[in-house]
C-alpha positions in Angstrom: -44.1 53.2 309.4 -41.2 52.1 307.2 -41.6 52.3 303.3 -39.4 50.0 301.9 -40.4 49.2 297.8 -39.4 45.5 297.4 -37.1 44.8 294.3 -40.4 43.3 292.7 -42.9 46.6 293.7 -45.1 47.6 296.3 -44.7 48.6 299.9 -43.4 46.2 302.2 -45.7 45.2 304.8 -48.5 47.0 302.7 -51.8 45.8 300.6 -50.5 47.4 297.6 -50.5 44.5 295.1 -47.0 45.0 292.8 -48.9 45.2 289.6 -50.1 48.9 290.3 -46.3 49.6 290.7 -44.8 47.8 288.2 -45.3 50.8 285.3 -43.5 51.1 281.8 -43.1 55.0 281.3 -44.0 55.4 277.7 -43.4 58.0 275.9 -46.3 58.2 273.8 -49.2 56.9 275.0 -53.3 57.8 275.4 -54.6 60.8 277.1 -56.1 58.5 279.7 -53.3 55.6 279.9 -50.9 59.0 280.5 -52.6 60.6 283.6 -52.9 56.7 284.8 -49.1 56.5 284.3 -48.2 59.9 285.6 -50.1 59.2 289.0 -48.7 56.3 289.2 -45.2 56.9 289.1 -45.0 60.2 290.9 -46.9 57.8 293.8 -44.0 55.5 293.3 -41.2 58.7 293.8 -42.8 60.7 296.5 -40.7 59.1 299.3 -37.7 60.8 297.5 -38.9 64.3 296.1 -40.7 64.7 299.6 -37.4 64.7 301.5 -34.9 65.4 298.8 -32.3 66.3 301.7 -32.5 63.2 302.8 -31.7 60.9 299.9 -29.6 60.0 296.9 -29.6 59.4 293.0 -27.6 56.6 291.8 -26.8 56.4 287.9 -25.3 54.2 285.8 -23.6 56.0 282.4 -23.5 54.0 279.1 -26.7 52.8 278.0 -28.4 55.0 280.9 -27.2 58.2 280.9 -25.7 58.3 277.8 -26.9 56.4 274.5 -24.8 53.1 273.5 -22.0 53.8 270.4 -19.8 51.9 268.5 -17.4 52.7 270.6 -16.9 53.8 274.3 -14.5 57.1 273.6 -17.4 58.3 271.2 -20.5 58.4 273.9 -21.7 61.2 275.5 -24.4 62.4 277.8 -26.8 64.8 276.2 -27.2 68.4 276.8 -30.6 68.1 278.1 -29.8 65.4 280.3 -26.6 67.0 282.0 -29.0 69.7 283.0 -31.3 67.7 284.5 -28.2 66.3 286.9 -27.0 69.5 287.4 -30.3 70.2 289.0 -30.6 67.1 291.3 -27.0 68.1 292.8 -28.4 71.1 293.9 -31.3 68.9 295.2 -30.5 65.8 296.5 -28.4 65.1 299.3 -25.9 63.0 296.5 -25.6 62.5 293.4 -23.2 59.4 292.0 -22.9 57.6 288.5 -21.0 54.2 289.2 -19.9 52.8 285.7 -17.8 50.3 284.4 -15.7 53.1 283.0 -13.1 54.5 284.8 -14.4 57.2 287.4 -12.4 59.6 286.0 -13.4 58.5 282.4 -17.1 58.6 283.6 -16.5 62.1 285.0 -15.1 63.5 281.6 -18.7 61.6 280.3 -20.9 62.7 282.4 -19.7 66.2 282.6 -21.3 67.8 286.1 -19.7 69.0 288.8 -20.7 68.2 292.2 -21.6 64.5 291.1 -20.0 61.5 293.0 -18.3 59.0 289.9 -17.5 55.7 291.3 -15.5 53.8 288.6 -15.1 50.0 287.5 -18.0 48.7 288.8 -17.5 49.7 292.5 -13.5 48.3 292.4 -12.0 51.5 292.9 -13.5 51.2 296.7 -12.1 48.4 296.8 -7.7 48.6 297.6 -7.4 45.2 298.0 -8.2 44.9 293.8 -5.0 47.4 293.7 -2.7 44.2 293.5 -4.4 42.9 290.6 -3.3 45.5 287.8 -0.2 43.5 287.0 -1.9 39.8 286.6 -4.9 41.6 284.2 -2.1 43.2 282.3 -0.3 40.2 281.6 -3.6 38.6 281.1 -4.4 41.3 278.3 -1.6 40.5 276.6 -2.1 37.1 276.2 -5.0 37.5 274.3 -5.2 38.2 270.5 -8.4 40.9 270.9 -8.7 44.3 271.2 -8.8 45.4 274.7 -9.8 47.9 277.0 -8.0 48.4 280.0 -9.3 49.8 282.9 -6.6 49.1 285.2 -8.4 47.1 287.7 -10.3 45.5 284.9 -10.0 44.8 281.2 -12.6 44.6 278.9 -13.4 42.7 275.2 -15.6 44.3 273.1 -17.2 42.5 270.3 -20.0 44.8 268.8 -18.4 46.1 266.0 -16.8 42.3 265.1 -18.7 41.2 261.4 -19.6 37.9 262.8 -20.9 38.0 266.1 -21.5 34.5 266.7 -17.8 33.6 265.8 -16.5 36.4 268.4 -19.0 35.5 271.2 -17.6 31.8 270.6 -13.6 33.1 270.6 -14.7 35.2 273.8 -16.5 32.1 275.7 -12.7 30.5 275.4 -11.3 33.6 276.5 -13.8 34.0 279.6 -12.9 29.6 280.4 -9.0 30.7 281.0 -9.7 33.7 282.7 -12.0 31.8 285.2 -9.2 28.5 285.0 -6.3 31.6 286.4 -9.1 32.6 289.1 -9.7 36.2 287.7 -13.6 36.4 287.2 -15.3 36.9 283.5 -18.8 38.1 283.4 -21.0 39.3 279.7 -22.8 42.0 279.6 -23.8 44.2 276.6 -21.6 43.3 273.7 -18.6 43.1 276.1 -16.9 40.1 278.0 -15.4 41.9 281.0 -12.3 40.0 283.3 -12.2 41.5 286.4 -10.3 40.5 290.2 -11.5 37.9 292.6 -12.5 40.6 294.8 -15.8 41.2 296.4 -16.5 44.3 295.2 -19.4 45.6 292.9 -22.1 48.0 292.1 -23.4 46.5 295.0 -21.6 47.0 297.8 -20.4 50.7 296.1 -24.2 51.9 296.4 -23.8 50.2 300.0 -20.5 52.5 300.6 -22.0 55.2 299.1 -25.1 55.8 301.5 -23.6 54.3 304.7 -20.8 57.1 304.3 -23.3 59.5 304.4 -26.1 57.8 306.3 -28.4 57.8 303.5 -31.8 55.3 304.5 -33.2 56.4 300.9 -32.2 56.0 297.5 -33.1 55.2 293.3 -31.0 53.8 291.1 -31.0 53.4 287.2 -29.0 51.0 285.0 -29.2 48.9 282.1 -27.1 45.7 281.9 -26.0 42.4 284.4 -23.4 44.5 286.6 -26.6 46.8 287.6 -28.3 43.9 289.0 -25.8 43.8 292.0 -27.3 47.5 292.6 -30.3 46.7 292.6 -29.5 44.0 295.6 -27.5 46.8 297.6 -30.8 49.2 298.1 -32.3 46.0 299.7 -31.9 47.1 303.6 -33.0 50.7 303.1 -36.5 52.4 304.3 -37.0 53.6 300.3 -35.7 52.2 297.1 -36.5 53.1 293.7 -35.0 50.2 291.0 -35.4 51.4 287.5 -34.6 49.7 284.6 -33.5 51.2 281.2 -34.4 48.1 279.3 -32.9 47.2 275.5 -32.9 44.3 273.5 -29.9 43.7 274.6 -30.2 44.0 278.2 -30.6 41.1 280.8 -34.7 40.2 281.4 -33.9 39.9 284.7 -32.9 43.6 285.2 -36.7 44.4 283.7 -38.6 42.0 286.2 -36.0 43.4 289.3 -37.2 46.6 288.6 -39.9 49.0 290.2 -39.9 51.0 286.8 -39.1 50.4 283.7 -37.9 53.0 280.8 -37.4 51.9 277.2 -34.3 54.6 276.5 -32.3 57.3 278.5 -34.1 59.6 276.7 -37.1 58.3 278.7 -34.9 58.4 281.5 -34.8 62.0 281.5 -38.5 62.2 281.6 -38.5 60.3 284.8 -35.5 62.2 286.1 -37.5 65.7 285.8 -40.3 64.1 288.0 -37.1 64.3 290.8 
């Protein structure tokens, strides 16, 4: 029989109501509520750790692998954590982090060799966003904000900005003539991203990913919007695992998409050593 987890929980085609797999890993909780949660979620992973060589581990970086900063240059994965990866390469049939960093930045992040770093959100799979560097530059340019630029996408940040309210409002006016020059403009965590017009994201780069390799199993971790898109791209497989590193600042629709939910990617790491 097929085991397919639905984005909401439970088995497809099974009596297994969603509210037994919905679980919030906690990391302090009861003797009792602990053994509960512990059978639980290894129930929910089995379909992975029993057959290893036949499926994949899909990551997001900032704000799942590695704590949110101030700013992007300054983040890093910790020690502990990189170990853990390091053993799922030797484990898993892949290993990929696909980030809204640069693969190559995400690389120098992330740290392990052997790991497959998709970068900007799935665009670099995609050449037809190559042509789009020079319109994004000139974009850039145009506005009076720090910027990031990721080549095939810049990016505003506005966490460290003293009133919040007054940069989400500048950003908003930034995001209307992006849309009006038909780039795209999407918010996530303290960021307004502008991207191509090009059908390309998380998405169909987790979709790449396993077809490539002819992966029917897979989990994947994020925290913001862009991880949504995932999410949706383990739909047709025979085993998904969604798990959600939820935050304050996080979209509630990434937490009720999700098969598990984390509160940090220090409980992430937990999880991960059940792998």
């Amino acid at each position: 029989m097929r085991r397919r987890l639905r984005g909401r929980g439970g088995f497809a085609g099974s009596a297994v109501s969603s509210d037994r797999w919905k679980v919030a890993l906690q990391s302090r909780v009861v003797p009792g509520d602990s053994y509960r949660t512990a059978v639980a979620v290894q129930a929910l992973l089995a379909s992975l750790t029993e057959s290893p060589g036949e499926a994949a581990i899909l990551l997001d970086v900032d704000g799942t692998l590695a704590p949110i900063v101030a700013r992007p240059e300054l983040a890093s994965v910790p020690e502990e954590t990189r170990a853990e990866l390091k053993r799922l390469v030797a484990r898993y049939a892949l290993v990929a982090c696909i980030s809204g960093r640069t693969g190559e930045d995400a690389a120098r992040v992330v740290g392990v060799a052997g790991a497959v770093y998709v970068g900007v959100h799935g665009l670099e799979l995609a050449p037809e966003a190559e042509r789009w560097r020079g319109p994004l530059r000139e974009f850039a340019e145009s506005v009076d904000w720090p910027v990031e630029d990721k080549g095939l996408a810049i990016v505003f940040h506005y966490r460290q900005a003293e009133d919040e309210k007054a940069a989400l409002a500048v950003l908003r006016g930034v995001a209307q003539r992006a849309t009006a020059l038909g780039l795209q403009a999407q918010f996530g965590r303290k960021v307004l991203e502008v991207r191509p017009p090009v059908a390309a994201d998380k998405g169909t780069a987790v979709r790449t990913l396993l077809e490539q390799r002819g992966l029917r199993r897979a989990l994947y971790a994020g925290d913001d919007t862009t991880d949504l898109d995932a999410f949706r791209g383990l739909d047709a497989l025979d085993v998904a695992v969604r798990i959600a590193v939820a935050s304050a600042e996080g979209p509630p629709a990434l937490r009720e998409a999700a098969d598990l939910v984390v509160e940090s990617p220090a409980q992430l790491v937990e999880l991960l050593r059940r792998l």
